[in-house]
C-alpha positions as CSV (number, residue, x, y, z in Angstrom):
1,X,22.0,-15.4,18.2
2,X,18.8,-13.9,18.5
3,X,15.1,-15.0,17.8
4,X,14.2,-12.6,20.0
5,X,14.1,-9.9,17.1
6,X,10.5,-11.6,15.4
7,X,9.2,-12.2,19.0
8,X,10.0,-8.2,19.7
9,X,7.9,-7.7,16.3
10,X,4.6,-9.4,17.2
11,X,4.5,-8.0,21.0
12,X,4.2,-4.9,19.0
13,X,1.3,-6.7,17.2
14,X,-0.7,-8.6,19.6
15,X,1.2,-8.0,23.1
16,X,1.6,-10.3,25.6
17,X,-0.3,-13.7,24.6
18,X,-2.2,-15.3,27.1
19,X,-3.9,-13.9,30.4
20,X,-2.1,-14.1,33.7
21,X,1.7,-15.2,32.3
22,X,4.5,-13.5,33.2
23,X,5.9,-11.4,29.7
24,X,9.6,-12.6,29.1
25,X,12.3,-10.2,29.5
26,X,12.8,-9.7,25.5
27,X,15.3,-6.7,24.5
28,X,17.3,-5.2,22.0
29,X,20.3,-3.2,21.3
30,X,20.0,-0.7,18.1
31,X,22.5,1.1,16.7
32,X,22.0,3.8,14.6
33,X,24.8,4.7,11.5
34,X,24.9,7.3,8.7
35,X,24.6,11.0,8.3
36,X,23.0,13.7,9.6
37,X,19.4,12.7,10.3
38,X,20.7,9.5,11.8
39,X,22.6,11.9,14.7
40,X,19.7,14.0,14.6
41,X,20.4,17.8,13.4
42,X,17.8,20.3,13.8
43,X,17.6,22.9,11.0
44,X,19.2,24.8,12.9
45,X,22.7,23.2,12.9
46,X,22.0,21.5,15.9
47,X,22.3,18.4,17.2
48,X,19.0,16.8,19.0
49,X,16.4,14.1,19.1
50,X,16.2,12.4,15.5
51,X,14.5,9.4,14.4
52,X,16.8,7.2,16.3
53,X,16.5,8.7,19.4
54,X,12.7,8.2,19.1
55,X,12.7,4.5,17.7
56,X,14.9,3.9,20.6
57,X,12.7,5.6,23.5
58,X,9.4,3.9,21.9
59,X,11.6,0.6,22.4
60,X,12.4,1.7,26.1
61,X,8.8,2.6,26.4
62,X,7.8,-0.7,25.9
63,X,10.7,-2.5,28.2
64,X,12.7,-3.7,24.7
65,X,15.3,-1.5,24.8
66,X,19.0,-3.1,26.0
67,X,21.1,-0.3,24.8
68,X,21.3,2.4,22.0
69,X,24.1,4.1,20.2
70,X,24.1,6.9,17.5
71,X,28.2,7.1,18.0
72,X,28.2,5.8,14.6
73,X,26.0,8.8,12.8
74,X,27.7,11.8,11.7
75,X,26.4,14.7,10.1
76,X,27.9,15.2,6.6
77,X,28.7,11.5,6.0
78,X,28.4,10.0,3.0
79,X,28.0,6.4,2.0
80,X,32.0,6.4,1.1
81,X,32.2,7.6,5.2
82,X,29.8,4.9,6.3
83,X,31.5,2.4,4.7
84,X,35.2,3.3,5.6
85,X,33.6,3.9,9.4
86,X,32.6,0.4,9.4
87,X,36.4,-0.9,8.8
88,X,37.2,0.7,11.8
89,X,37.8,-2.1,15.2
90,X,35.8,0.4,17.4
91,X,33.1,0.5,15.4
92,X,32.9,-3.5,14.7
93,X,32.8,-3.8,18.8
94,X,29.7,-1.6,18.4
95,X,27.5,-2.9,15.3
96,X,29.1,-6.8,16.4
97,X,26.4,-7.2,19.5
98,X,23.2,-5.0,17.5
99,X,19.8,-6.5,16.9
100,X,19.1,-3.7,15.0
101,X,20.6,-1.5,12.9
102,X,19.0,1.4,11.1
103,X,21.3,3.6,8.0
104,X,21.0,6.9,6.7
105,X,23.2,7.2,3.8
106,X,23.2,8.4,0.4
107,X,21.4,11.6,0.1
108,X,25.1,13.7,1.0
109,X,26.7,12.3,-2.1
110,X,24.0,13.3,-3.7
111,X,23.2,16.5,-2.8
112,X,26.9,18.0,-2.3
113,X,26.5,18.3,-6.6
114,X,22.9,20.2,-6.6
115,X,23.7,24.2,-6.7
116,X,20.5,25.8,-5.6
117,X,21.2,30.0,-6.8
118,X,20.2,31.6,-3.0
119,X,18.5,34.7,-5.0
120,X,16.6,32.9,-7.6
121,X,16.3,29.6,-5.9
122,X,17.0,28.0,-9.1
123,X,18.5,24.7,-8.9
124,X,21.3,22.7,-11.4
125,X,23.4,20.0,-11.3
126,X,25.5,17.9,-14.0
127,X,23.7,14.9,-14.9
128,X,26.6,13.0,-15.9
129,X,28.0,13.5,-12.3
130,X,24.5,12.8,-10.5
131,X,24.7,9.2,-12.7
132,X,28.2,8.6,-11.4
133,X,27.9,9.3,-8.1
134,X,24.5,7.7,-8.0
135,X,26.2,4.7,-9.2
136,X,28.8,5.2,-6.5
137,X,25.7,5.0,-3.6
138,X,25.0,1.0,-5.2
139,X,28.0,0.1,-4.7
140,X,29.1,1.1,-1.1
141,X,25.5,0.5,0.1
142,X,26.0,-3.4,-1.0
143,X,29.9,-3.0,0.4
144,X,27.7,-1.4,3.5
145,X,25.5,-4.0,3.8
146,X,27.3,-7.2,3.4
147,X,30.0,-5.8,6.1
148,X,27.2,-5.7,8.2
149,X,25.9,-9.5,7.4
150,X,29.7,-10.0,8.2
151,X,29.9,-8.1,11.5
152,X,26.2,-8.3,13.0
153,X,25.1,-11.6,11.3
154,X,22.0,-11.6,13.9
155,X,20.6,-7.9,13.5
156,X,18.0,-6.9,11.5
157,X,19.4,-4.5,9.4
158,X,17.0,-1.2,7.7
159,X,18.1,1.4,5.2
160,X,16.1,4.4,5.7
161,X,14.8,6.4,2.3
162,X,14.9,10.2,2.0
163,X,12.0,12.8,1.6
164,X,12.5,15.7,-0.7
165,X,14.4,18.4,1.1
166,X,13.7,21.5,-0.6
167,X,9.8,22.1,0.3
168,X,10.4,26.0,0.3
169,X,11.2,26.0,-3.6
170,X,8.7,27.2,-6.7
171,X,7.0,24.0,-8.1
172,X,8.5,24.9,-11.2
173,X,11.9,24.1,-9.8
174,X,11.6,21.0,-7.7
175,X,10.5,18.2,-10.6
176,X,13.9,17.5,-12.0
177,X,15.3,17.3,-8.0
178,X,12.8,15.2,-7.5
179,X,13.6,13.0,-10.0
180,X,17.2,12.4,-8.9
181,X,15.6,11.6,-5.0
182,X,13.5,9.6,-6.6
183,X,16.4,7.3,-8.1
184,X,18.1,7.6,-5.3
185,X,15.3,5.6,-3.0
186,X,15.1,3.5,-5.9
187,X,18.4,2.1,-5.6
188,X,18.9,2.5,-1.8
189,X,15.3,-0.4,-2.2
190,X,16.8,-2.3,-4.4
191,X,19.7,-3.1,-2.6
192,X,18.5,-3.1,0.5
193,X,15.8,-6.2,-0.9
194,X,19.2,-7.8,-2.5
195,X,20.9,-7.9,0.4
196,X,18.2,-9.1,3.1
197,X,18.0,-6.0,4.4
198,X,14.7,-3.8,4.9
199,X,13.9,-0.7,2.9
200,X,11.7,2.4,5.5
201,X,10.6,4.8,2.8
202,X,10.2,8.0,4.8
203,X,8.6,10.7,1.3
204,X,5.3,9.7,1.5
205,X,4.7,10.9,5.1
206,X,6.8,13.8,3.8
207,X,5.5,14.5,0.6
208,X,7.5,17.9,-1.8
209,X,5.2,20.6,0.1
210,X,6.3,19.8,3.7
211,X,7.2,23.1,5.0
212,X,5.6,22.3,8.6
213,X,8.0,19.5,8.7
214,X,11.4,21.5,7.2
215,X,10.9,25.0,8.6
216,X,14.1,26.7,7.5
217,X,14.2,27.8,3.7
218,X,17.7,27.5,4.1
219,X,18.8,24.0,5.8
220,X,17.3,20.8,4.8
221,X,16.8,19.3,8.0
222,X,14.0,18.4,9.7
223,X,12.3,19.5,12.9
224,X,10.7,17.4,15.6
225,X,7.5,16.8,13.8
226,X,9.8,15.2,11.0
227,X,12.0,13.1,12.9
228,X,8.9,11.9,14.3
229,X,6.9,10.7,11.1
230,X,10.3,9.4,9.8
231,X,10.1,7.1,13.4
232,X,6.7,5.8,12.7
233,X,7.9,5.2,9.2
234,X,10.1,2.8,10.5
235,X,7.5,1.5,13.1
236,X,5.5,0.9,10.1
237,X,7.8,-1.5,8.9
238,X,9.3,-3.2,12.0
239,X,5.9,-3.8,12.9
240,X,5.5,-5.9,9.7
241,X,8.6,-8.5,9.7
């Protein structure tokens, strides 16, 4: 199928090479899967432009778009969703034809065990549970990713990381949290690297005190400003294969 992915790459490079040809017609088709960020929520429990949106119009800006589709992201998914979404025939007509597929998956298992106390802001989970479930995320995300090698044996496939969500908390309070995103991009790397896939890791160009990025105290979505430095992120990386 498709060279055309690792030409796509270094026209973002070098552009067109050589004065006075004609640039081929080179396109893609991305397709988007996973949670909440992948559709694009607003922290304000809307649904708008997210990172995939904007990877996709910085494609069409360029003329390398074919077709996008975030039909696959759903806010609340986890990686159990994902992967039984996959199994679906619809959704193997959709991911069958992609050149590149970006996931968000993982931090909804995660998170639905962290209680965070809305008067003290104090924040506790069950260790045991956060290892399990953590487990859990290895497993479907290989599941994930080879029914992807299996369905869209052409695409480039890339597993987005996860920033810390709860800027608006004491310092005091965020290390442990932290500590648990912290595995969690871990392993979402790791298997991403075992199964030929690429890892984006979107904290940095967070980092734990990004307020300006994750307005509302009390959602843990991003606004505009977010979804667009988790776009570059992936920019950054595309850029590089």
């Amino acid at each position: 199928m498709k060279k055309k992915i690792a030409i796509v790459a270094a026209f973002f490079l070098f552009g067109a090479a050589g004065c006075g040809q004609e640039e081929p017609n080179l396109t893609v088709d991305y397709v988007a899967l996973g949670d909440s960020l992948a559709a694009g929520q607003t922290p304000y429990a809307e649904i708008g432009p997210g990172y995939a949106d904007m990877i996709a119009e910085e494609l069409d800006e360029k003329e390398q778009l074919a077709a996008f589709t975030k039909e696959l992201a759903v806010s609340g998914f986890t990686t159990d969703n994902v992967l039984e979404g996959l199994e679906s025939e619809e959704a193997s007509e959709i991911v069958e034809s992609a050149d590149i597929i970006t996931i968000s998956a993982g931090a909804n298992d995660l998170l639905r065990l962290v209680q965070v106390n809305d008067t003290n802001g104090h924040v506790s989970f069950d260790e045991n549970q956060v290892n399990e479930e953590l487990d859990d995320v290895r497993k479907n995300m290989e599941a994930i990713l080879t029914a992807l090698k299996s369905e869209a044996p052409g695409a480039q496939v890339y597993v987005m990381g996860y920033y810390f969500p709860f800027p608006h908390l004491q310092d005091s309070q965020k290390e442990e949290l932290a500590e648990q995103l912290d595995r969690l991009n871990e392993i979402l790397k790791s298997v991403a690297e075992q199964q030929g896939a690429f890892f984006v890791p979107v904290d940095e160009a967070f980092g734990e005190g990004a307020i300006e990025k994750l307005p509302n105290a009390d959602d843990i979505h991003p606004n505009r400003e977010g979804y667009e430095a988790m776009a570059e992120a992936f920019f950054d990386t595309y850029k590089n294969q």
